[in-house]
C-alpha positions, 0 to 999 in steps of 0.5 A, spaced: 322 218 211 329 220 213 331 220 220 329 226 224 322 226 228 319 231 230 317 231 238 311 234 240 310 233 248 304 234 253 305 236 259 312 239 262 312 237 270 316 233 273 317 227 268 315 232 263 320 236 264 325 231 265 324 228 258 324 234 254 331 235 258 333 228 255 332 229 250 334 236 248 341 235 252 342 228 251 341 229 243 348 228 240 349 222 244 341 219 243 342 220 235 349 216 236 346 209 239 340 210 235 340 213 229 334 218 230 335 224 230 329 226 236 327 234 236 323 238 240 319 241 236 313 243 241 312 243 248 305 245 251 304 248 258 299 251 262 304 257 264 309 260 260 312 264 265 313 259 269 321 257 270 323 250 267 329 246 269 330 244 259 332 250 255 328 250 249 329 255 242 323 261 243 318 259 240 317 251 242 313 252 248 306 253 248 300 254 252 295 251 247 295 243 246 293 242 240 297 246 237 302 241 238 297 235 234 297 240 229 304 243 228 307 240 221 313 239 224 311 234 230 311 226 227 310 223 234 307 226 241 307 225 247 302 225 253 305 226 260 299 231 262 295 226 266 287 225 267 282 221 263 279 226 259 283 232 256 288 228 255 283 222 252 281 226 246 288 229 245 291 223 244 285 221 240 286 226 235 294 225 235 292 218 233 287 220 228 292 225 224 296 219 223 301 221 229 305 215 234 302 217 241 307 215 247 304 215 254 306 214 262 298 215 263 295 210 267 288 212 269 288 214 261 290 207 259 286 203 264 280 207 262 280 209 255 285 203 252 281 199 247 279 206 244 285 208 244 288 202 241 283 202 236 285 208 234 292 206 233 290 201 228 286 203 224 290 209 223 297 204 223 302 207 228 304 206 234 300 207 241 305 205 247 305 206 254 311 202 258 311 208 262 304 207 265 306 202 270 313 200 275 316 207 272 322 206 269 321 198 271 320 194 263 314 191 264 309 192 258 314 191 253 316 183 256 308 181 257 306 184 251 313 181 246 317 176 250 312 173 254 306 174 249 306 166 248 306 164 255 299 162 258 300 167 265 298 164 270 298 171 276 301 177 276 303 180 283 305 187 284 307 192 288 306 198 284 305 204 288 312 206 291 308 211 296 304 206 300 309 202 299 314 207 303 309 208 308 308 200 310 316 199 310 315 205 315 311 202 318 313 195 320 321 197 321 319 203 326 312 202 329 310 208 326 303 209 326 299 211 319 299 218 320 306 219 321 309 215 316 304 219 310 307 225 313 313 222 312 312 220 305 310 227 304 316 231 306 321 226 302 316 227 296 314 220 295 307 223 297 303 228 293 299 233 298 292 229 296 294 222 297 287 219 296 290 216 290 295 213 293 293 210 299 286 209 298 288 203 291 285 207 286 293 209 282 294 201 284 288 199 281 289 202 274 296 200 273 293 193 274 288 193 271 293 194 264 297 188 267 291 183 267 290 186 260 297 184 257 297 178 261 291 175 259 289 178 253 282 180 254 281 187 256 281 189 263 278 196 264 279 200 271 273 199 273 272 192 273 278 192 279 276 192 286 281 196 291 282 198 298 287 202 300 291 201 307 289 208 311 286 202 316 292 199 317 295 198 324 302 197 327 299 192 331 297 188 325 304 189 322 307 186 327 304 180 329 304 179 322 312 179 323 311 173 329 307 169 324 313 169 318 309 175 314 309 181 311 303 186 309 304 189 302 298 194 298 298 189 291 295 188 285 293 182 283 291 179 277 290 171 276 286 166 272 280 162 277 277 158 273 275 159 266 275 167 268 279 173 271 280 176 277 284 183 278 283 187 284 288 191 289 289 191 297 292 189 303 295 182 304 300 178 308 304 175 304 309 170 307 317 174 308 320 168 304 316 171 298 320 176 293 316 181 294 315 181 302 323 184 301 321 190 297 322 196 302 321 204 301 319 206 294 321 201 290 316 197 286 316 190 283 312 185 279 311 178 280 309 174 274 307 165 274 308 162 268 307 154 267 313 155 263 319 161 265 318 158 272 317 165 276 319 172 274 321 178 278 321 185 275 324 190 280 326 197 280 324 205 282 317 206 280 315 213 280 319 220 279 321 223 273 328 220 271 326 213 271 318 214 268 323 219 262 327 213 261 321 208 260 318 214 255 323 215 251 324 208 250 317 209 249 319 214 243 325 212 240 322 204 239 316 209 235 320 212 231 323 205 229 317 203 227 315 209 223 321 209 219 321 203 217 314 203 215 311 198 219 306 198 225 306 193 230 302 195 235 297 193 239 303 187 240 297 183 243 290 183 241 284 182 246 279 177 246 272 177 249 273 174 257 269 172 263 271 177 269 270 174 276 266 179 281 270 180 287 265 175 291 267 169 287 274 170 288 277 165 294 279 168 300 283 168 306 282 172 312 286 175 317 282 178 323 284 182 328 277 181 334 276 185 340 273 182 345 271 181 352 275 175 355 268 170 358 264 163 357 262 162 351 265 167 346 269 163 341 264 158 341 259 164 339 265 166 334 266 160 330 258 160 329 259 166 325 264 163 322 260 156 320 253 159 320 256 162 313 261 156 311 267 159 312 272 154 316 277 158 321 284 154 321 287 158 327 286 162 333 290 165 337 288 170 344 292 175 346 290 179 353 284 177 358 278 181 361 275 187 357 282 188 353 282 181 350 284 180 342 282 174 337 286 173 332 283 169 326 285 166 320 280 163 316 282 157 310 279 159 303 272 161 302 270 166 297 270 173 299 263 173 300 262 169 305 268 172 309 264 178 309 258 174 310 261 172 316 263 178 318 256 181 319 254 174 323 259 177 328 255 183 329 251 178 332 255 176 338 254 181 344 261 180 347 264 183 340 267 190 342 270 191 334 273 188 328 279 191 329 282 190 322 282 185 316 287 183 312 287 178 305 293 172 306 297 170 299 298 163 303 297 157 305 300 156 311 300 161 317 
């Protein structure tokens, strides 16, 4: 094979868009540094009318997707449509005719990984993702190449630049949820429907591929537990700030016990933590290791510049393989592997108790706690009267006693509300 290799992308949006411009303006000087001549042979939209920001030779755009899998010309694909199904089934079909797919997708990773994985090898090319998860931050290619003989301990991440926007806004400035999701919106860093965003659900994919590189077994998307940080208040941003912390949405994937543990959500974590200094859009993982110490990956984790970049490396790592006839991926193999349920896994709480301020409550309280063997290691009371607020902080207890515990407190008649609950990444508080 010599070195020209035809491009076939899916999709034309934001990152798509911005790729084939890549590629189309920056031919000369991609072919200089690698020497692979990368052509944009097709590219499918949903719209032919539509204006795009690339220029392309008549006949290149399409409206029909697996035209684009079946165009003789194309050697290697690239999926940037989004979503699970469709697009499932067209990289699926790449890859069963023999084509390299490249992806940024992942919800389709986390939900159709092992298939598509499959596929790949039975097929022997190469089915890469870097783009999947941190945007333009490499992180799939150091789990699954430099790191591949580490026995990583925990992953941390903050892989999702809109919530992170939103709780930067709204420790700096006091500003409510609502009005730093609208924010975030206005400066595009927010979709229209944020429910992906916010709700953990975009965080819970991307770890879910994160715990799967780092530990070698295979975690699906629902397999994470997620919450999201639409009930967060300012008030609790700020007394974590007095007690030395920063709230983060992360995504944490570790070893407990012979199993694995992934899951997405609020956590106070403490401000001298490297990821407690992440600020507005920018992402960043954290990896643990018995021998490289503590690994800190950071940069821009969304938009179309950075996650184009991830991609045509992507491709051009692709195209290496496929001229030098040799196939290399899945750069891990995944091995069968206990997953530990969310209740298993050993927790520490943060709660915020509105209460009234008489005889006897905080008695009550600590026997909620006790009655479902869960140790409070501190107190604090703000206000008096009616208005009167418990902070608590828990010592480590599995999660489902820290919720048990919670519905021994609907018992205590002096509780008006369990204002808020946040998980704290830390010993001390």
């Amino acid at each position: 094979m010599n070195s020209t290799i035809g491009i076939g992308v899916l999709g034309a949006g934001t990152v798509g868009g911005t790729l084939v411009a890549r590629l189309v303006d920056d031919h000369a000087a991609i072919a200089a540094k690698t020497g692979l001549d990368l052509t944009v042979k097709r590219v499918a939209v949903r719209d032919l009318d539509k204006p795009r920001d690339f220029e392309v030779t008549d006949g290149v755009l399409t409206d029909d997707r697996m035209s684009v899998i079946d165009d003789p010309d194309v050697d290697l694909v690239v999926e940037l449509m989004g979503g699970r199904e469709l697009a499932g089934d067209l990289v699926l079909a790449a890859l069963e005719a023999g084509k390299p797919v490249v992806t940024a997708n992942k919800e389709l990773v986390a939900s159709r990984g092992p298939e598509l994985i499959a596929a790949a090898e039975r097929s022997g090319v190469p089915f890469l993702f870097e783009a999947a998860v941190g945007g333009g931050i490499p992180i799939i290619r150091p789990l699954s190449e430099t790191l591949a003989g580490e026995p990583v301990e925990r992953v941390l991440g903050i892989v999702n630049g809109t919530t992170n926007f939103i709780l930067t806004r709204m420790a700096d400035d006091n500003a409510d949820y609502g009005d730093s999701l609208a924010e975030a919106q206005e400066l595009g860093y927010a979709e229209p429907d944020p429910t992906a965003d916010v709700s953990g659900a975009d965080a819970a994919a991307k770890a879910a591929i994160l715990a799967s590189l780092a530990f070698g077994t295979w975690v699906g998307l629902d397999d994470v537990y997620h919450e999201g940080i639409d009930s967060l208040s300012p008030v609790d941003m700020a007394f974590a700030s007095d007690f030395g912390y920063a709230v983060k949405l992360i995504g944490i994937a570790e070893r407990i016990g012979g199993g694995i543990s992934a899951r997405v959500h609020p956590v106070m974590i403490p401000l001298d933590h490297p990821l407690a200094s992440i600020r507005g859009a920018t992402n960043a993982i954290f990896i643990e290791g018995p021998s490289v110490g503590e690994l800190l990956f950071s940069g821009p984790g969304a938009g179309g510049a950075p996650t184009a970049t991830a991609v045509l490396g992507d491709i051009i790592d692709a195209a290496r393989e496929m001229l030098a006839g040799a196939q290399v991926t899945p750069r891990i193999k995944f091995s069968p592997g206990d997953l530990v349920p969310f209740g298993d896994v050993p927790t520490k709480w943060y709660m915020r108790l509105e209460v009234d301020d008489r005889p006897g409550v905080l008695a009550q309280i600590a026997g909620a706690f006790g009655n479902a063997g869960v140790s409070i290691k501190s107190v604090w009371q703000e206000g008096e009267g009616s208005e009167a607020l418990l902070l608590i902080v828990t010592h480590r207890a599995r999660e489902s006693a820290q919720r048990e515990a919670v519905r021994h407190l609907r018992d205590v008649d002096a509780l008006r509300n369990v204002a808020s609950v946040i998980r704290v990444e830390s010993e001390e508080i």
